[in-house]
N, C-alpha and C positions, 0 to 999 in steps of 0.2 A: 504494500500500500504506500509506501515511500515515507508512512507516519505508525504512531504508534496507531492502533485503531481504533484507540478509546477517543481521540482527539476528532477522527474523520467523521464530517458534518453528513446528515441524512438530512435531505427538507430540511437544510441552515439550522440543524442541533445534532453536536457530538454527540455519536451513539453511545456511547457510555452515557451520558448524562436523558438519551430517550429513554435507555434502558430501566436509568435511576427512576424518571419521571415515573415510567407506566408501573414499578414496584410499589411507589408512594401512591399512585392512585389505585392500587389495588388493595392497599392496605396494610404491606410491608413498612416500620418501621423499628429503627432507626434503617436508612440505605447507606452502608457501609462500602466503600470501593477498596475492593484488597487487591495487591497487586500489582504490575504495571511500574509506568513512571509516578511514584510520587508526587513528585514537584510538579508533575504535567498536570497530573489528579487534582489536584489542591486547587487547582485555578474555578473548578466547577462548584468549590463553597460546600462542600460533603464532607464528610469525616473519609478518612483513605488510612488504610496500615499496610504495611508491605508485609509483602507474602513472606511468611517461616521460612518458606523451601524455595526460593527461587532457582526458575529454569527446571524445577522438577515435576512439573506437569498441574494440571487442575486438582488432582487428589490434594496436594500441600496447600494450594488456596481455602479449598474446603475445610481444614484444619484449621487454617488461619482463623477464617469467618467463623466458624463452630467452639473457637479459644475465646476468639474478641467476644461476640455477642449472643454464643450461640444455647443460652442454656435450656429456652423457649424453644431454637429448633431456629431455622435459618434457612431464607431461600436463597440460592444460587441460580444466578442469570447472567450468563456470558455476555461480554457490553459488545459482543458482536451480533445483537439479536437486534436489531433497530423496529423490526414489526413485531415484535414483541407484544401481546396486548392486554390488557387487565384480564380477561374473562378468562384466558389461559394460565395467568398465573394465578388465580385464584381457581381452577379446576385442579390443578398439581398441589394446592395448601390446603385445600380444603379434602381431597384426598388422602393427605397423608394424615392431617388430622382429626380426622372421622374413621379411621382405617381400623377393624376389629381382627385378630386384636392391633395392637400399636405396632407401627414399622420404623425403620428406623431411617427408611427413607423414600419420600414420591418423586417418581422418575419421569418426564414426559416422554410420549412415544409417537412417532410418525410414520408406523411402520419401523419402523427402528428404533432402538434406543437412543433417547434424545439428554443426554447427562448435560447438558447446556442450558437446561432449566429444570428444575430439583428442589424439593424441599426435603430440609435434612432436620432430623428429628434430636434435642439436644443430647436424649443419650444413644444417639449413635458415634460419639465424640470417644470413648474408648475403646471400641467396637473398630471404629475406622481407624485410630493411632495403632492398632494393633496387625489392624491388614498393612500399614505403612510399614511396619517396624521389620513386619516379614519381607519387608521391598518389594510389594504394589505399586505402581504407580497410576497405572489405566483405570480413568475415572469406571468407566466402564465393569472392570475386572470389581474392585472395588464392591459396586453398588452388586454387582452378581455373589457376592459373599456377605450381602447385609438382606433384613428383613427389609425385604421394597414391595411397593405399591407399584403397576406400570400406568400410567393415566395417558387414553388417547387423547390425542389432540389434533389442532388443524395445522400442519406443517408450513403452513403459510405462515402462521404467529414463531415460525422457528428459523426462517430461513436465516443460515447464519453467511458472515460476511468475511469472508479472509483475504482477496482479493479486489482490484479497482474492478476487476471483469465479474465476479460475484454478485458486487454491486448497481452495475451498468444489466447487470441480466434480470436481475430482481426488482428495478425500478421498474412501473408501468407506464408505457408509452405514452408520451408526451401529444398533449390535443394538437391535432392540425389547425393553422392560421383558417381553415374552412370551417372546421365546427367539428 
């Protein structure tokens, strides 16, 4: 992307900061940015901690979040999700916390495992330092050894962004000067 990605603007708002947005309207608080550039973070007026494990994948962030804030349970949303929308993060929270019995974590699914949006339940917090300890890294691997929820969803609210071409593919075509 030529930037970090939390910074790269959708519809003139850094996706991190949509991502923030659509949490808080959903009903997520505090929105915590773990991770990433710090100093880049901080410009969006959020609370930001740097990830424990950097460079060692999304499992270590998840630790982070689940150390900082996590004793109520914690959602996890990749600030590359820009269409990200309320009704989806609140079908994965309200999921795992109605879930008989208790999980330790709701996973979205799109046909696939979608570990990119996730609520993590607080005492999944020794449970997952313990798959780390064994040296897990794969968020994925991970939630496949914890008590999970799988919650479908509409993979449109997931499409994630890793490239300028990702982005350019997933915008919706722009109205013609004719109507």
């Amino acid at each position: 992307m030529g930037t970090d990605k939390a910074v790269v603007e959708v519809d003139g708002v850094a996706m991190a900061e949509r991502v923030a947005r659509t949490l808080e309207a959903a009903g997520c608080h505090p929105v915590v940015l773990v991770g990433g550039d710090i100093a880049l973070l901080e410009r969006f007026g959020r609370p930001s901690i740097a990830d424990g494990w950097p460079g060692e994948g999304p499992l270590g962030g998840v630790l982070t979040a689940l150390r900082a804030v996590g004793s109520d349970g914690v959602v996890v949303a990749a600030c590359d999700l820009p269409w990200l929308d309320v009704d989806t993060v609140r079908a994965v929270v309200g999921a795992g916390l109605t879930a008989a019995p208790p999980v330790d974590v709701a996973v979205a699914v799109t046909g696939r495992l979608e570990p990119a949006l996730a609520w993590w339940s607080g005492r999944a917090l020794d449970r997952a330092t313990d798959i780390w300890v064994e040296g897990v890294r794969a968020i994925h691997e991970a939630i496949g050894r914890l008590t999970a929820v799988r919650v479908d969803v509409d993979p449109a609210a997931l499409h994630n962004v890793n490239t300028a071409a990702d982005l350019a593919a997933a915008r919706p075509p722009a109205a013609s000067p004719d109507g």
